[in-house]
C-alpha positions in Angstrom: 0.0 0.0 0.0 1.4 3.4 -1.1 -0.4 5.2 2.5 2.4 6.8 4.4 1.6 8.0 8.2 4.1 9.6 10.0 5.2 8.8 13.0 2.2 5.9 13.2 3.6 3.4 15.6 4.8 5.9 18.3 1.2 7.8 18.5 -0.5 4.7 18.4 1.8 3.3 21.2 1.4 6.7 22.9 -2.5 6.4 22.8 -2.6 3.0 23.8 -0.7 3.7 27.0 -3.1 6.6 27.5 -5.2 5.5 30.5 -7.9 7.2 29.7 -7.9 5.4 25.9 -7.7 2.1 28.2 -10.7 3.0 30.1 -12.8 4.2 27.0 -11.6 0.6 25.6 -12.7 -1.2 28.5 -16.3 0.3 28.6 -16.9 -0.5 25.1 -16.6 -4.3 26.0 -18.7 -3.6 29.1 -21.6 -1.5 27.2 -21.7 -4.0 24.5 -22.1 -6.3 26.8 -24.7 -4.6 28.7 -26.7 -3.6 25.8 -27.0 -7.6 24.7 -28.3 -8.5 28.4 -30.5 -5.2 28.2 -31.9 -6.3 24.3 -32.4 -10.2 25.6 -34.6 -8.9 28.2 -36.5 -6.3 26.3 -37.2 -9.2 23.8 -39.9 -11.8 24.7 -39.0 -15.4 24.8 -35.2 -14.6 24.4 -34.4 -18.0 25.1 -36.4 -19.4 22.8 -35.5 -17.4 19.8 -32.1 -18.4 20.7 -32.4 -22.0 20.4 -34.6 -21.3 17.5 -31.8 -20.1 16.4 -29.3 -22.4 16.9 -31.6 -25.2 15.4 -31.6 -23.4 12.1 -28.0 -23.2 12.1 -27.4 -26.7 12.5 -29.9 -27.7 10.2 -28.3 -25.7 7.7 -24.9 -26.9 8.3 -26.4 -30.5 8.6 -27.6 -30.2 4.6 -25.1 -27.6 3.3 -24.9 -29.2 0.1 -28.0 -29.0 -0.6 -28.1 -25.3 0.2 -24.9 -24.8 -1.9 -26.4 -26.3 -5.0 -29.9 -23.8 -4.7 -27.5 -20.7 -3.8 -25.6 -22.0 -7.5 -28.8 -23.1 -9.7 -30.5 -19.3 -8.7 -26.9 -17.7 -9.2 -27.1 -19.1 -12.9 -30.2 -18.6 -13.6 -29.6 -14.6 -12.7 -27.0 -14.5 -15.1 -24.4 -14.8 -12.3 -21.1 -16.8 -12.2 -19.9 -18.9 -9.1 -16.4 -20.6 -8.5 -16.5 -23.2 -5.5 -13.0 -23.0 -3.9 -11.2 -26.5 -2.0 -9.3 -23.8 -0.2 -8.5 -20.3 1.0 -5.4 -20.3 -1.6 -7.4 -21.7 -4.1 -10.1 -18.4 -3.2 -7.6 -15.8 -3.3 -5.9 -17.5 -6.1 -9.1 -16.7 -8.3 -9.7 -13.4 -6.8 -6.6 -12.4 -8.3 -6.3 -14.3 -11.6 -9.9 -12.7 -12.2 -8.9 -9.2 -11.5 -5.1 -9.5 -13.7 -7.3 -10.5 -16.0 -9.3 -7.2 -16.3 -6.6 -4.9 -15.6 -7.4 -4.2 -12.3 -5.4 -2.3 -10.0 -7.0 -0.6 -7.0 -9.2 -2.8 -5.0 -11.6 -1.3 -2.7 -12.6 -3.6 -0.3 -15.0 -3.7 2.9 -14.4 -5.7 6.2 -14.9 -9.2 5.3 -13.2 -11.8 8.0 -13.4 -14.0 4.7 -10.9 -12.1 2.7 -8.9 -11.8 5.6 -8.6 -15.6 6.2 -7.7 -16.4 2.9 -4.8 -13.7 2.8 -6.4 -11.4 -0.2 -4.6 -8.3 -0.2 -1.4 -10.2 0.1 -2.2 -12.2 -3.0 -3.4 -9.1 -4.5 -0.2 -7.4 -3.7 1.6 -10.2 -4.9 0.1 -9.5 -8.9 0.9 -5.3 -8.2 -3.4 -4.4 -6.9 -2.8 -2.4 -4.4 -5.9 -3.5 -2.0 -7.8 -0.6 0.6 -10.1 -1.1 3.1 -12.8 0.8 3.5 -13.5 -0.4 7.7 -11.7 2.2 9.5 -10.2 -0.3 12.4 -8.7 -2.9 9.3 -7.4 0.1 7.0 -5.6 1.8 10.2 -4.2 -2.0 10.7 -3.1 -2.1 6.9 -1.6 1.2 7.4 0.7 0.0 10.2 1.5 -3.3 8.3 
């Protein structure tokens, strides 16, 4: 990436030893937290939404492949394309290959935990696409390397 901060790592080392910074930090965990147990109790039958929940997740899982093949057969049918990777390296692999292939090379992306499991912008840096994110917390971590 072609970002230059100056002096990034001392102020961020700077703020993070900043007690106030810490305590700001440490409420956001405990309002989060707070605001869960305050939404679970404003909503009737929490618990049995939850397991509701959890049942439709594990049916899911338990007939993926079925869901997988209607998620493909309406992709097609709107005209779409879909690539089923084996692997992450495999996934990044045709991320890339697709995007040499039109001449990309600027990629804007937002926060996806998936890209950043199978190592994107690395393999995007790798063919000279310089990758950006648009999340503030992952682009301030791309600018520090």
């Amino acid at each position: 990436m072609q970002s230059h901060t100056k002096n990034f790592r001392e102020s961020a080392a700077t703020a993070l030893a900043n007690e106030s910074v810490q305590a700001n930090l440490a409420g956001l965990y405990t309002g989060f937290h707070q605001a869960r147990l305050d939404a679970a109790s404003a909503t009737p039958d929490w618990e049995s939404a939850r397991e509701r929940g959890q049942a439709i997740k594990a049916r899911t899982l338990d007939n993926l492949d079925y869901y997988l093949e209607m998620v493909e057969k309406n992709i097609l049918a709107a005209g779409g394309h879909i690539y089923f990777a084996h692997d992450a390296s495999a996934a990044a692999n045709y991320v890339a290959k697709l995007a040499r292939q039109r001449g990309v090379k600027l990629v804007i992306k937002g926060k996806s935990m998936l890209s950043e499991e199978m190592d994107l912008n690395r393999r995007l840096e790798d063919e000279d696409i310089e990758p950006v994110e648009t999340d503030l917390g992952e682009f301030i971590v791309q600018l520090a390397d």
